[in-house]
N, C-alpha and C positions, 0 to 999 in steps of 0.2 A: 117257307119251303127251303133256303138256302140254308137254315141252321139247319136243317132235317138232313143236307145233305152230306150238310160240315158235319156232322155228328156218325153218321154212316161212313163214312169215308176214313173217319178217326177210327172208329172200331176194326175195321177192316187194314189198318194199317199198326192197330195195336197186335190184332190179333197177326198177324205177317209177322210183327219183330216178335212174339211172344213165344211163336212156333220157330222163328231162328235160336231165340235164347232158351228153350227150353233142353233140346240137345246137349246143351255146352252142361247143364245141370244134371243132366240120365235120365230126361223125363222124354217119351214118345213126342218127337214135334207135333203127330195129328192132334193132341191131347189141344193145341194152339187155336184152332179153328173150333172146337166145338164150346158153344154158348155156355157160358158158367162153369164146364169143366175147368177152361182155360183159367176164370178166377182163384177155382179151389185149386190147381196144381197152383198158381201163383202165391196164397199163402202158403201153402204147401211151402213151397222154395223159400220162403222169406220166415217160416217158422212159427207160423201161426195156424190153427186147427182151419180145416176147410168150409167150417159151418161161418169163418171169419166173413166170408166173401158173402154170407144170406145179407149184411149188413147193406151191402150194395143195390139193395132193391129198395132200400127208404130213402127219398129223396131229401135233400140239404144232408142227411150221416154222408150219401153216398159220396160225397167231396168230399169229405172230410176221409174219410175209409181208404177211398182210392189214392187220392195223396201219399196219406200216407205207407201204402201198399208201395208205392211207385217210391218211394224214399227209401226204403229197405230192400225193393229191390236195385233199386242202385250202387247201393251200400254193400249189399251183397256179394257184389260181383266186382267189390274194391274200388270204386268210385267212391271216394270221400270229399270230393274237394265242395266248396259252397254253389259252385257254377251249376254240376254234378245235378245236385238237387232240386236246386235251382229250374232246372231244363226239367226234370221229370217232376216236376208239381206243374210246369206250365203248358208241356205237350211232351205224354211219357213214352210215345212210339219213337220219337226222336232219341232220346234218352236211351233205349233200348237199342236201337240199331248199332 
């Protein structure tokens, strides 16, 4: 039950930094909160077609997907360094704040 929550509480804290960072890009922050929108604007922003994020629905790709979704967006937005990345492969709401 606690991972249920840890996991809920993640998304809802991805989705908060995703609708802060999404502005800073020209994308509608509500776009942030809405389930799976928020995915596809996210390749969106990182340059990848939005059907990228259907990927996220099969479990073990979806680590692998997301990662590296969280890598490019960090890179994005000129975070280069190793730490950088580092932080958003291990908890990417942090990373985005």
């Amino acid at each position: 039950m606690s991972i249920l929550i840890f996991l809920i509480v993640s998304y809802l804290l991805l989705s908060f930094s995703l609708s802060k960072l999404f502005p800073k890009a020209g994308v509608d922050s509500v776009k942030g909160w809405i389930p799976g929108v928020n995915f596809a604007e996210w390749a969106k922003l990182i340059g990848r077609k939005p059907q990228y994020a259907f990927w996220l629905l099969f479990p073990i790709v979806n680590l692998f997907i997301f990662c590296g979704m969280a890598v490019d967006m960090v890179r994005s937005f000129g975070k280069l360094q190793f730490k950088d990345s580092a932080l958003a492969v291990i908890y990417a709401p942090l990373a985005f704040f």
